[in-house]
Phi, psi and omega in degrees: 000148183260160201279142199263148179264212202230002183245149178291310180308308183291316146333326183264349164265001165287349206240331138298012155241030175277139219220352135323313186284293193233182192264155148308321134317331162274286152000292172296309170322314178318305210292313183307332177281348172275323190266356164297309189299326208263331185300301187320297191275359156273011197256312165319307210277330191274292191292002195278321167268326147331297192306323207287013200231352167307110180275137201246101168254161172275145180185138183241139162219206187252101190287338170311338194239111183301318188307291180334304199274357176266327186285286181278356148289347173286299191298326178292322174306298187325296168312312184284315225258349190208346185225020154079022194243173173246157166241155164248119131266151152222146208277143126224177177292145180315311138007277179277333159353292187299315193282284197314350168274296172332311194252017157075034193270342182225148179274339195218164136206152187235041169223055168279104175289141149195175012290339188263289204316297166312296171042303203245346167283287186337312219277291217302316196253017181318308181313326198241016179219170191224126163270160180240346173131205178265148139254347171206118201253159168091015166320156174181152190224158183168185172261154201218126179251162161304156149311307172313325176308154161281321173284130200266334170254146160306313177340312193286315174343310195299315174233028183266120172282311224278056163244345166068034162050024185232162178234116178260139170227219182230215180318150151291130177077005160266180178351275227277027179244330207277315201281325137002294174318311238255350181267333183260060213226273178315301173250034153096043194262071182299145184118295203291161188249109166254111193293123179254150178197221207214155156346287227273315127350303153260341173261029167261320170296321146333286216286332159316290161341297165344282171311312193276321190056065187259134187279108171238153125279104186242123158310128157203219168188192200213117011257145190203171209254344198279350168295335177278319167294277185260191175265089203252149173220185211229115181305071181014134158234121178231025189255322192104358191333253177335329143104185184282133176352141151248150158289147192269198173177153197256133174213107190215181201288169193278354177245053172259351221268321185290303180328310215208016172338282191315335175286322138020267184298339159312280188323318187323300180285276172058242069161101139330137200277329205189140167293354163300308178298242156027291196280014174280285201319306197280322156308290166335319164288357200266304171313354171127335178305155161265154197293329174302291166335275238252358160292300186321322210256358127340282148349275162314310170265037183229020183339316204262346197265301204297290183333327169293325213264355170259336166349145151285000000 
């Protein structure tokens, strides 16, 4: 008698090939439902360690901030869609941005203004965070007019009558407001008001003004999608008040380089070609797109800049 082995599968082929026990028709029928079974389970076992292997990243922005939110819904597309990754965001205050990247609670973020707004988060967490570079260079904040206005300097303010002595600005306490106090200050402007309100608030005023073509001076800063909507420019400072171009800069904890190399190599590159570039996305959310929608569809019609910024 032959000897029995210790595995099933070969017992059931010994015993299909006895032509006493089964038919050759059977025998076959037999084998496929065994190599079916063993096929199931390795198909389990592989999504079952896939699932267990999903890389998961974190990325923090500003939901207040058109840019932030143009920026890092681009980049989060990217990331899911070319580097294998699942993404989270989550909104928080600049504040904790900062703290939850340092302290590994966020893996990323792509809205460090510095060397000046940011500054002073930079300075406490430089030790716990790895910069990666710009995503957008020539950031800047500062007071901003129509084109159609006559006046070209902070200066000019002092005898230009049609601005009617108000400065429209944005949150009480932010950058461009604490700086703001201080131009009209530096430069003698007596008299003038800076009206605090919110984002949403001044370009509601703005968009009046527009419409009327009518003289505003409004706090603001590029990149910003109303540049893509009107013909807006940025007042001379020549005292400096507001201070020199900043950079938007990719920041993220010190264990994403082991976590997530390749996104790394991402962040490395990165880079907005232009506030024009940039401002198709932020217009477009401004316009009714959801920020995923107007990343996605971005994306797509942009193959070679995503292909650069994903290149070996």
């Amino acid at each position: 008698m032959r000897a029995k082995r210790g595995c099933a599968l070969e017992n059931n082929v010994d015993e299909a090939r006895q032509p006493s026990v089964q038919t050759s028709g059977e025998a076959t029928m037999m084998m496929r439902k065994i190599l079916g079974a063993g096929a199931a389970l390795v198909l389990a076992v592989s999504s079952t360690l896939a699932i267990a292997e999903t890389k998961t990243l974190t990325i923090g922005y500003v939901e207040g901030w058109s840019d932030s939110v143009a920026t890092t819904f681009v980049a989060s597309e990217v990331i899911k869609q070319k580097l294998g990754y699942d993404v989270k965001l989550q909104s928080v205050a600049a504040g904790i941005m900062w703290q939850a990247v340092a302290t590994d609670k966020l893996d990323l973020m792509l809205s460090a203004w510095l060397p000046g707004t940011h500054g002073e988060y930079y300075t406490k967490y430089k030790d716990q965070v790895v910069n990666y570079g710009p995503n957008f260079k020539d950031a800047k904040i500062g007071l901003i007019v129509p084109e159609y206005v006559k006046a070209k300097t902070i200066e000019d303010l002092k005898t230009d009558a049609s601005f009617n002595k108000k400065i429209t600005g944005i949150d009480a306490g932010s950058g461009v407001m604490l700086k703001t106090d201080q131009a009209i200050k530096d430069y003698g402007l007596d008299g003038y008001k800076l009206q605090a309100s919110s984002g949403a608030g001044m370009i509601a005023e703005l968009t009046r003004a527009e419409k009327a073509q009518k003289a505003i001076v409004v706090t603001g800063w590029v990149p910003h999608w109303m540049f893509a909507k009107w013909k807006l420019r940025f007042l001379e400072d020549p005292k400096g008040v507001y201070g020199a171009a900043e950079t938007v800069d990719n920041v993220a904890s010190l264990g994403l380089e082991k976590k997530a190399p390749e996104v790394v190599a991402f962040l490395k590159k990165f880079q907005w070609a232009s506030k024009d570039e940039i401002g198709e996305v932020m217009l477009a959310i401004q316009d009714g797109a959801k920020p995923e929608a107007a990343a996605k569809d971005w994306v797509a019609k942009h193959p070679d800049r995503v292909a650069a910024w994903t290149a070996k």
